[in-house]
Every structure is written in structure tokens, then in C-alpha cells.
C-alpha positions, 0 to 999 in steps of 0.5 A: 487531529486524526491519530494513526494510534488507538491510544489516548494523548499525544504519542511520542514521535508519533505522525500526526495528520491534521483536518486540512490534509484530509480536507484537500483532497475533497472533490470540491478541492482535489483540483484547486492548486491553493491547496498544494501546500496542504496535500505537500504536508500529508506527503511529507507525513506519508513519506515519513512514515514510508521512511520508518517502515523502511528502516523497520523493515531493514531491521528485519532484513527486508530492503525497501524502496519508499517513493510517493505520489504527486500532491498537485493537480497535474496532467498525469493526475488528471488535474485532481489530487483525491489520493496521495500515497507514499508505496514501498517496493523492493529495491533496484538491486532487488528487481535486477536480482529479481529480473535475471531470475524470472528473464526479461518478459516477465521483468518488464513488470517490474520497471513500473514500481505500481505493476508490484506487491507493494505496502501503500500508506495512502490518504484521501478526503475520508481515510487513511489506509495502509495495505499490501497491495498486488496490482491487477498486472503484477502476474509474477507476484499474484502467481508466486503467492498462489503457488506458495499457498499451493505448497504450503496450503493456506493455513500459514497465510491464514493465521498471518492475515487473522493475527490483522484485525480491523483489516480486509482482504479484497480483489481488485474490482471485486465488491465483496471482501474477507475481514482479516481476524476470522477467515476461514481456510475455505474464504482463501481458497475461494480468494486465490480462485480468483 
């Protein structure tokens, strides 16, 4: 079994993801509908975590939204489950607070929860990743981080992302990436370039 935790032995409460959720979602794999109800497990395990992070986070005042992705080969997948993620994004009551603030062009971004920031718990055939995400479309979040750093320069921003070792910081498409626990204040600047 593959732990979410560095820490030796069996952890209480812990979510633990086992071989045959990674191994469905192998390409030879990906499209055979044998295998659902091995992807079905990852997603509930990905949606329990979604749920903890949702509860921690409203702890801190912050209200989130969990929802996931498909765990079977369907048309809108492409026939093929190589991915599946559960995402975190603000609430309905959050967007339309939000949509009445920024009017309703830019809120149009906002109807699709993936066109967002958004924290994403995902598993695939070799990784578990779990990120913050601003999707290449999601302009009203990009440009509000960039005028926050604008404001209040990068160093806020920098220690928060050097306090994430063994994390990257990356661009969409770009094939270069930041490791978090050393960035320099130029590496950011040259990242919101971009």
C-alpha cells in the first residue's frame, strides 16, 4: 500500500490507497470497464479526503465546495479513466457573491468549477498529487494574484510557497518548474510574467 503519510506504520484515520487503485488507471487499463469498481474506490478515498479538507478548511473560516471526477470510461472522458481527482472550489453562495461583485462576463468563468483556483487531490497510474490549481481560462483569479503580489510584492507569497517543500511551482504548458522550499523573490516575478 502507498501511505499519504512519510511516517512509519498504520495511522489513525488515515486514507490509505492500495496498488489496484493506481494500477486502473494504467493505459493498458484506463479503457477496460472491469476496473470500475477499482477507480470507484480511489474515488471515494479522494472524495474522503475532499470531505476532510472541506471541514478543516471551514474550521478556518474558509467554505468549500468537494466534487470529483468520473471513475468510468465514458464519452466525456474519452473512453479512458488515466485521471481521477476529487477538486475543491468555492461555494455557490461564494460565486454568486462573487459574480455580483466582478458582473456577469467575467462570472461566466465561474459556472464551470474547473475554469477556477481550485485545490485538486488527483491519482493517476504513477502519482498522487495534491495542488492549487488556476486554470489556464480562470482570468479573474490569475489577475487577482497578480495584483495582490503587485500590492504587496512577492515576499508574502514567497515565504507561503518556501514553507511547501517537496512541492513545485509550474505554468500550465511550461516544461520548466519552481521547487517550493528555495524560490528566490526573482523566480516569482519571473513566473507572474507569464
Amino acid at each position: 500500500m502507498t501511505h499519504l503519510h512519510e511516517e512509519p506504520g498504520p495511522i489513525e484515520g488515515a486514507i490509505l490507497f492500495e496498488e489496484s487503485d493506481f494500477r486502473a488507471l494504467s493505459s493498458g487499463l484506463a479503457t477496460n470497464p472491469d476496473y470500475n469498481a477499482h477507480r470507484l474506490a480511489a474515488r471515494r478515498r479522494l472524495l474522503a479526503l475532499g470531505k476532510r479538507t472541506v471541514a478543516a478548511a471551514a474550521e478556518l473560516s474558509t467554505q468549500l465546495e468537494c466534487r470529483t471526477s468520473l471513475h468510468q470510461p465514458h464519452q466525456f472522458n474519452g473512453h479512458r479513466v488515466q485521471r481521477i481527482w476529487a477538486y475543491l472550489t468555492r461555494t455557490r453562495k461564494e460565486k454568486g457573491a462573487l459574480k455580483r461583485l466582478i458582473g456577469p462576463e467575467l462570472g461566466k468563468d465561474l459556472d464551470s468549477a474547473y475554469r477556477n483556483a481550485y485545490l485538486c487531490l488527483g491519482i493517476e497510474s504513477e502519482a498522487l498529487e495534491v495542488s492549487l490549481r488556476i486554470h489556464p481560462d480562470a482570468w479573474y483569479d490569475g489577475q487577482n494574484l497578480k495584483n495582490r503580489t503587485k500590492r504587496e510584492g512577492v515576499k508574502p507569497w514567497l515565504a507561503l510557497l518556501n514553507q511547501l517543500g517537496g512541492f513545485r511551482l509550474r505554468l500550465h504548458d511550461w516544461k520548466g518548474e519552481w521547487r517550493c522550499g528555495s524560490l528566490q523573490p526573482e523566480q516569482l516575478e519571473e513566473f507572474l510574467k507569464y
